[in-house]
MARKOL-223540 format. One line per 5 residues: number of its first residue (from 0); for each residue x, y, z of C-alpha. Coordinates in nm, 3 decimals, decimal comma, m for minus. Example, Ala and Ser with C-alpha at 12.3 -4.5 7.8 and 13.67 -1.06 7.14 Angstrom:
! MARKOL-223540
0 = 1,230:m0,450:0,780  1,367:m0,106:0,714
This chain:
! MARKOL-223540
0 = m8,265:m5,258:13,180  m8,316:m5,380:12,818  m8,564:m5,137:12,768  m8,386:m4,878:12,896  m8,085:m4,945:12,634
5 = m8,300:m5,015:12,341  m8,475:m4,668:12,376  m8,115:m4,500:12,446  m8,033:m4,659:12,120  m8,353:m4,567:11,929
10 = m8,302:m4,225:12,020  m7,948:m4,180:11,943  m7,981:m4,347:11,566  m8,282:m4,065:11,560  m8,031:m3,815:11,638
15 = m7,764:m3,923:11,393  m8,044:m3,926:11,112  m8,140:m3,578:11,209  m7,827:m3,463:11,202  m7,765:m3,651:10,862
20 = m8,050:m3,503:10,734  m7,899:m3,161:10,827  m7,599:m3,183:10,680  m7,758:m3,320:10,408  m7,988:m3,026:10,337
25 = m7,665:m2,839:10,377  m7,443:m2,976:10,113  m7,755:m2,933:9,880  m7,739:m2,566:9,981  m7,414:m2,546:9,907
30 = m7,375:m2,718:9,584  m7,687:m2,478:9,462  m7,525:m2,200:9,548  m7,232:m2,265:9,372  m7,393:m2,391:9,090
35 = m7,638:m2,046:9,092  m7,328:m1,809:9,100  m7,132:m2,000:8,863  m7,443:m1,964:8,636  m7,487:m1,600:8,760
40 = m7,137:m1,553:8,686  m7,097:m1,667:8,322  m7,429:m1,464:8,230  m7,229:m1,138:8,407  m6,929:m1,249:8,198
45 = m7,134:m1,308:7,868  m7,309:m0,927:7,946  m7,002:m0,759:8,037  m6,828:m0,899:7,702  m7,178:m0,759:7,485
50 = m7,144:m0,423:7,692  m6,785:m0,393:7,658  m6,836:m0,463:7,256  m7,018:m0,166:7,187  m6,924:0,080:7,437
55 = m6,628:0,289:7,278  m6,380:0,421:7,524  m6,552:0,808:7,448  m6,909:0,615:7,523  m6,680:0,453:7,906
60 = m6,551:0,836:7,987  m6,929:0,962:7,950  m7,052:0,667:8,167  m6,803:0,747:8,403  m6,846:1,125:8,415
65 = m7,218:1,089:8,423  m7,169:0,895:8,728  m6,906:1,124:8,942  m7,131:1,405:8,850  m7,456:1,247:8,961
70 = m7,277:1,132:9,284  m7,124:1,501:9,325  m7,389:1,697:9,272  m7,640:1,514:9,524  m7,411:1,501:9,771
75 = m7,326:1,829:9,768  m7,642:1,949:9,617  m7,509:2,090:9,309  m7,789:2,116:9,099  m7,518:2,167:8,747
80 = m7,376:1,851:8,843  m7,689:1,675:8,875  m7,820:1,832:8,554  m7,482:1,718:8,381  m7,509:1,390:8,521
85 = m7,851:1,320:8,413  m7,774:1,474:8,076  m7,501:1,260:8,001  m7,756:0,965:8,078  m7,950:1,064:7,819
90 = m7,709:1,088:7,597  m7,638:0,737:7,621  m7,972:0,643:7,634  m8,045:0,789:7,287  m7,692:0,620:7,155
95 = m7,809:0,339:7,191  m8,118:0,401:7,009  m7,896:0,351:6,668  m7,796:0,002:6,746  m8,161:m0,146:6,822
100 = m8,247:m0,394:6,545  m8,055:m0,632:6,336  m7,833:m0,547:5,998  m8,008:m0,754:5,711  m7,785:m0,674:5,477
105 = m7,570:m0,895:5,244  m7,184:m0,820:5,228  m6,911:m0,944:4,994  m6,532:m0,831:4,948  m6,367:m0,932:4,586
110 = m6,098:m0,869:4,416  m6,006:m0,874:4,000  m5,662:m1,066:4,078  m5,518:m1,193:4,378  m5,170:m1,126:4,196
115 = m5,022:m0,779:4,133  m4,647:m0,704:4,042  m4,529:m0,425:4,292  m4,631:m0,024:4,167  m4,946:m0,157:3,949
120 = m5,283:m0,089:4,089  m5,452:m0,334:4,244  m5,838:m0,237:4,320  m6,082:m0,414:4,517  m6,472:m0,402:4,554
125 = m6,726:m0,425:4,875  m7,068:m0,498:4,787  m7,398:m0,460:5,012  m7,693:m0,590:4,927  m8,026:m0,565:5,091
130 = m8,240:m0,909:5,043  m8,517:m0,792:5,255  m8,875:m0,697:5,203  m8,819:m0,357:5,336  m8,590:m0,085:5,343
135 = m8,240:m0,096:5,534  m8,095:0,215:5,730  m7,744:0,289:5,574  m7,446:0,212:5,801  m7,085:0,212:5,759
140 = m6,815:m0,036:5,575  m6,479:m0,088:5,721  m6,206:m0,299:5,520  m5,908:m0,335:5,684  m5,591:m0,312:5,470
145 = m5,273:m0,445:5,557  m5,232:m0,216:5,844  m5,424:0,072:5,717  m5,824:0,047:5,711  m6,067:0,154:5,380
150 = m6,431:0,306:5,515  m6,736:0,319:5,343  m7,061:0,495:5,394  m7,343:0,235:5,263  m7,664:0,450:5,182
155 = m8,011:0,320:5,261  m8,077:0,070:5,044  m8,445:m0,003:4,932  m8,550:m0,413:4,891  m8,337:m0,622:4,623
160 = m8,071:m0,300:4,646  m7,724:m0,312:4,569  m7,386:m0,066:4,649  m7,093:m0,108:4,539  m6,714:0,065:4,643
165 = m6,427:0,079:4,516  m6,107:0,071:4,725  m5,726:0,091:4,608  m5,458:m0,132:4,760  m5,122:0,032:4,807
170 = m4,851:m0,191:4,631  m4,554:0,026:4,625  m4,391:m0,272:4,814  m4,348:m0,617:4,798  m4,507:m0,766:5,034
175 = m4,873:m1,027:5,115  m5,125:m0,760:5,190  m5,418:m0,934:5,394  m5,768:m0,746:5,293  m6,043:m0,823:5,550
180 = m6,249:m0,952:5,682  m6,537:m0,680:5,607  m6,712:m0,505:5,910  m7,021:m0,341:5,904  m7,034:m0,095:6,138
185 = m7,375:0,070:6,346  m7,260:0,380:6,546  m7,391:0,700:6,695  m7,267:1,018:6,579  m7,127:1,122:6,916
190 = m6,902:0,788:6,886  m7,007:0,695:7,222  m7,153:0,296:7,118  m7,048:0,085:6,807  m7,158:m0,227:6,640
195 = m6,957:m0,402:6,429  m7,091:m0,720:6,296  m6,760:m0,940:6,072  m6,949:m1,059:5,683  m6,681:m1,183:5,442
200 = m6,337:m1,366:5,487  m6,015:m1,232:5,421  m5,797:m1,232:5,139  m5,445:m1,211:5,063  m5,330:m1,042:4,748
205 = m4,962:m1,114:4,661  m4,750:m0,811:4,581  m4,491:m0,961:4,358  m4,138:m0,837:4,275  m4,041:m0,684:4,008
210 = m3,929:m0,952:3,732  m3,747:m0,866:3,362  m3,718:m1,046:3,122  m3,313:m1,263:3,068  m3,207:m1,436:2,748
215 = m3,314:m1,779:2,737  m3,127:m2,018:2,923  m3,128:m2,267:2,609  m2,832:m2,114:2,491  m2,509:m1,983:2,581
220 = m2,320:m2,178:2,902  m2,631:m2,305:2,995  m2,644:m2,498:2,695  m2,282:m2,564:2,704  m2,324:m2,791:2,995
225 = m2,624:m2,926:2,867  m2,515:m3,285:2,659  m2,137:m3,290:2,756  m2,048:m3,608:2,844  m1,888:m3,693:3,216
230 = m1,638:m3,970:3,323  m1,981:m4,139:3,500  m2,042:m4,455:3,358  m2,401:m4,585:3,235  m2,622:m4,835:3,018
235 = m2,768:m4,657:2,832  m2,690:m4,269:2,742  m2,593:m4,070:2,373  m2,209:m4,036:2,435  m2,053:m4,398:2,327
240 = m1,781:m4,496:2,536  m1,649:m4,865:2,434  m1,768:m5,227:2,452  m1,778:m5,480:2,695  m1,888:m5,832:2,765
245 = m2,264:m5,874:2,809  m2,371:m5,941:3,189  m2,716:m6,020:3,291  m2,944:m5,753:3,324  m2,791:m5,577:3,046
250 = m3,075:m5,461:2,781  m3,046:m5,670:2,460  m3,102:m5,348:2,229  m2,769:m5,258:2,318  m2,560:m5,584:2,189
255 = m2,292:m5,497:1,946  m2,390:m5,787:1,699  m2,078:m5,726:1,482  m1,854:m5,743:1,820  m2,054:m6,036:1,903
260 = m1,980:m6,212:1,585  m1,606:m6,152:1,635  m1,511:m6,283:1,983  m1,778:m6,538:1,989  m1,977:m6,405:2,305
265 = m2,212:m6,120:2,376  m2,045:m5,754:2,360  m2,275:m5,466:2,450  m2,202:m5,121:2,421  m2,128:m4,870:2,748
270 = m2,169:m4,527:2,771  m2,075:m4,222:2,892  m2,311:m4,042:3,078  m2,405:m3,649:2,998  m2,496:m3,397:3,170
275 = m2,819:m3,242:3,187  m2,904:m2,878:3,299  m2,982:m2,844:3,679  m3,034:m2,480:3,784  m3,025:m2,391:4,147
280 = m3,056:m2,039:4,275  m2,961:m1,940:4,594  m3,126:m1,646:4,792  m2,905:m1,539:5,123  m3,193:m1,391:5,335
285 = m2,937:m1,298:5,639  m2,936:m0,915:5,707  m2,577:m0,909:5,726  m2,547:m0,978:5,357  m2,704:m0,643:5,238
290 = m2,596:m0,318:5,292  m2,975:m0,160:5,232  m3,302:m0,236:5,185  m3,236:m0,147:4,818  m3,020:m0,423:4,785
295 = m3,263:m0,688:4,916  m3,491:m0,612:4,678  m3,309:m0,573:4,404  m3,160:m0,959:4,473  m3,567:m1,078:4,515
300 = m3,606:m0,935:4,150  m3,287:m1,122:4,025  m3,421:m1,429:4,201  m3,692:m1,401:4,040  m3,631:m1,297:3,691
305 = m3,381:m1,622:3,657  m3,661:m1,879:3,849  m3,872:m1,761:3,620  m3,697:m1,796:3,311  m3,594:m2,157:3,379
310 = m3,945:m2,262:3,433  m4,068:m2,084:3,071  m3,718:m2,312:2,945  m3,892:m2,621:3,112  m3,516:m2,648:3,295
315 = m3,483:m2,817:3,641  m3,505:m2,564:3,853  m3,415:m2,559:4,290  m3,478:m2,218:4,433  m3,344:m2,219:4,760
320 = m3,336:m1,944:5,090  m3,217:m1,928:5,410  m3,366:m2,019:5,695  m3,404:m1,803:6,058  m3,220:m2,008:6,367
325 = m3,445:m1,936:6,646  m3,368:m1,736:6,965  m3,412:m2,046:7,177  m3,164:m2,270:7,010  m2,834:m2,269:7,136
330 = m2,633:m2,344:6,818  m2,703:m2,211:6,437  m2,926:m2,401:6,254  m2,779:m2,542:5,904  m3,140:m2,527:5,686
335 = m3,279:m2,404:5,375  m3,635:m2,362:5,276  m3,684:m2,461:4,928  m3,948:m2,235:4,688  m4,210:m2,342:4,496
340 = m4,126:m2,394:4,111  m4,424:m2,565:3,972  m4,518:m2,257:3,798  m4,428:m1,899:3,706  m4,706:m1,778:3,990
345 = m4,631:m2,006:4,250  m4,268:m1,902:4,273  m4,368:m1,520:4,269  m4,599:m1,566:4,577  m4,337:m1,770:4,804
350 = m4,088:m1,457:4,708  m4,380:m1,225:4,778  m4,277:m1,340:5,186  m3,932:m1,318:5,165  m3,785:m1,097:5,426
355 = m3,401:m1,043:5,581  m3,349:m1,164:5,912  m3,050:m1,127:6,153  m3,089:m1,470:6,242  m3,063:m1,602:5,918
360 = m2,784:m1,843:5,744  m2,539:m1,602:5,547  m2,465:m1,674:5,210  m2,106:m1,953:5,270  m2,359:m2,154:5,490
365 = m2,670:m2,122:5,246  m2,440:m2,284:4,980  m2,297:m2,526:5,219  m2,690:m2,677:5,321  m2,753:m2,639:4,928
370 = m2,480:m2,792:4,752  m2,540:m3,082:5,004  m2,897:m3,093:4,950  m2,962:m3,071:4,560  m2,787:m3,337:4,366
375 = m2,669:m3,285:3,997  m2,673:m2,960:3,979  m2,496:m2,822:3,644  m2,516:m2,449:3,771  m2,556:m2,252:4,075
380 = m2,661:m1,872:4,085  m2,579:m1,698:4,434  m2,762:m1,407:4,514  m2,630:m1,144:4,764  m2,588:m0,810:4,871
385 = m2,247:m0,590:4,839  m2,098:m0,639:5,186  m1,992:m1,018:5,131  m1,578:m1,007:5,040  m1,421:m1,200:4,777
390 = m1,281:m1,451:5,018  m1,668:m1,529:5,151  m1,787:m1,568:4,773  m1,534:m1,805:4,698  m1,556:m1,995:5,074
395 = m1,941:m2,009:4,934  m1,835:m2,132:4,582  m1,597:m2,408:4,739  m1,877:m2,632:4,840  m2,014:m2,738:4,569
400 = m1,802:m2,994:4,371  m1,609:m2,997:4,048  m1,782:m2,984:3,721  m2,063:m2,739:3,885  m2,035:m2,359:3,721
405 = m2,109:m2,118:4,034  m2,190:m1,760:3,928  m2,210:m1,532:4,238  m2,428:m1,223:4,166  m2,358:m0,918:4,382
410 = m2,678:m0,656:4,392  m2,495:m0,328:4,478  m2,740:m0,048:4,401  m2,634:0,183:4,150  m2,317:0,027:4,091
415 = m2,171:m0,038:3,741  m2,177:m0,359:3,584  m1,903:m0,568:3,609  m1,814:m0,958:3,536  m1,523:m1,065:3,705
420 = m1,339:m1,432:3,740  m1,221:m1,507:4,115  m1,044:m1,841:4,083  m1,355:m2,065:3,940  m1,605:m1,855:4,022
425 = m1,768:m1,588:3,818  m1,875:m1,218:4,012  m2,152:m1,085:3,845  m2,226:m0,715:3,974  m2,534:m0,538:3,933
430 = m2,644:m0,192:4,042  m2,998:m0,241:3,870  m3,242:m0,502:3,737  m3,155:m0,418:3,389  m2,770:m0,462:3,432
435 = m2,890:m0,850:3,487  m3,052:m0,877:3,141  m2,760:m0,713:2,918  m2,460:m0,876:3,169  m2,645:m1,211:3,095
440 = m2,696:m1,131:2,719  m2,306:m1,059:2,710  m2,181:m1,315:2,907  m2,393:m1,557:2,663  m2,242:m1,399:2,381
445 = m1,883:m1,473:2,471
């Protein structure tokens, strides 16, 4: 009876290892085959992507043709369909033919200046060079433009060879005008396959806005404000105010040793604190504040002009814009982006990407985020369009505090100059660039 169980058992645990052994080989046979197609796949994906690079939708309708007519025509034994099909086979086949072999050549993209005042001409140069032993079939140079695209034809080119082109960039606008990157491109002359094969990076060539040239901002009001004492209290300043009792921390070059001598005790003198020039200028970027495109400009070029003449007057300048609320929030957002004023050309390029938005804080709030965000300012320039009434240049003017000169300057293209007083707030109109430099000069004058 024991012997009977024991070999009972023996052959059962044989079973279960054949059956382990079974499933075993079977979850090896699985896990290959996945393993095989997902290997299988990504090289069909990495084929299909090379394919579909070169073939050009003309080069997919020929494929496609070819095959409908070679179907067709042996099914229904139409020998002109056949012929067709077979034809357009070839056709491919010998396409092809112009991509075989790799492009040794050596491609750069340059340009004289990256910076360009809008209407001047702005050219640019692609270069190929051939650094190999032997000569290189020619091929063709695409730059693309902004949204437009400059072509080349590259010759042959024998060993140590160079070509050069010359391409225009439109500036008639304002604007950053990416250039790049270079393709060189290997292509049949049917158009059926194409190679294209990215060289050099791309560049961006700031388009900036017009600028003229305002009286210096050394004299006139500027220069008014510029030393005048205020009722602000300090240690140590140019306006004398009176004398007091020494307290400690008080500088000892500023005893009064006649005052001292009097009363016995240490008198220093106090002073008045002046004011010193702090220009901001303030560039509404909403939509609604501009009747035309015109106008928008026209207010980037008086932005400009006075940014830039601070800066040559080594004067404390803020240059200020609005900023876009974005479709998602659910309130508007009270911002400003602030411009660059380290230099004459960093200023130009951050107005070179100035655009009006709808979304965008209107002038009364632009003021409002400024006049809270840049302390000790001496004099604020506004810059809008025509459609803002007198009552929103003066809600704009009301937030900044006493003491601070606003000047609101209305672009209205083609209008007559005009310099008006609303309450404490001065209405400079402008219908071109050059009303800004004699309306300046005038106002300075008076």
């Amino acid at each position: 009876m024991t012997t009977v169980t024991r070999t009972s058992t023996e052959l059962t645990n044989a079973r279960a290892r054949i059956v382990g052994t079974r499933e075993g080989l079977l979850a090896d046979a699985i896990v290959w085959v996945v393993r095989t197609s997902a290997v299988a796949g990504r090289a069909v994906s990495v084929a299909a992507r090379r394919v579909g690079s070169v073939v050009t939708g003309v080069g997919w309708s020929v494929l496609v043709l070819a095959a409908a007519a070679l179907v067709t025509g042996y099914a229904f034994r139409l020998v002109e369909a056949v012929v067709a099909g077979w034809a357009a086979l070839a056709l491919l086949v010998i396409a092809s033919g112009y991509l075989v072999g790799r492009i040794g050549f050596e491609v750069g993209l340059s340009l004289p200046s990256n910076r360009v005042v809008v209407g001047d001409r702005a050219p640019g140069q692609v270069s190929v060079r051939n650094p190999r032993r032997r000569r290189q079939p020619g091929l063709r140079v695409e730059v693309p433009v902004g949204g437009g695209l400059a072509e080349f034809a590259a010759p042959s080119l024998a060993p140590g060879e160079e070509h050069s082109d010359v391409f225009v960039v439109p500036t008639s606008r304002r604007g950053i005008v990416p250039i790049g990157p270079v393709r060189t491109v290997r292509a049949d002359p049917v158009g059926l396959l194409r190679r294209e094969v990215v060289w050099a990076e791309s560049l961006d060539l700031f388009v900036h806005p017009r600028t003229i040239a305002i009286p210096s901002m050394s004299t006139g009001f500027v220069r008014d404000l510029e030393g005048s004492p205020t009722r602000d209290l300090t240690a140590s300043d140019i306006a004398f105010h009176a004398i007091r009792e020494y307290v400690p921390g008080d500088e000892r070059r500023f005893i009064h040793w006649k005052s001292t001598a009097k009363t016995g005790s240490y008198m220093v003198r106090q002073f008045e604190e002046t004011r010193r020039s702090h220009l901001l200028v303030a560039l509404s970027l909403s939509a609604a504040d501009y009747a035309t495109e015109e106008e928008f400009e026209l207010a980037v070029s008086v932005t400009g002009s006075l940014g830039v003449r601070a800066i040559a007057d080594s004067r404390t300048v803020s240059v200020v814009a609005s900023v876009e609320t974005p479709d998602f929030a659910k309130r508007m957002v009270l911002g400003s982006r602030r411009l660059s004023t380290i230099n004459r050309g960093r200023l130009l390029d951050d107005l070179s990407g100035v655009e009006t938005s709808g979304s965008a804080l209107r002038l009364p709030e632009l003021a409002q985020v400024s006049a809270d965000g840049a302390t000790g300012v001496s004099i604020a320039f506004l810059v809008c369009g025509s459609t803002l009434t007198p009552g929103q240049l003066r809600a704009a003017a009301a937030h900044f505090p006493l003491g601070v000169d606003v000047v609101a300057i209305v672009c209205d293209e083609g209008a007559v100059p005009a310099l008006r007083r609303v309450a404490d707030l001065s209405v400079l109109t402008i219908g071109y660039l050059e009303d800004l430099q004699r309306s300046l000069a005038h106002r300075l004058a008076t």
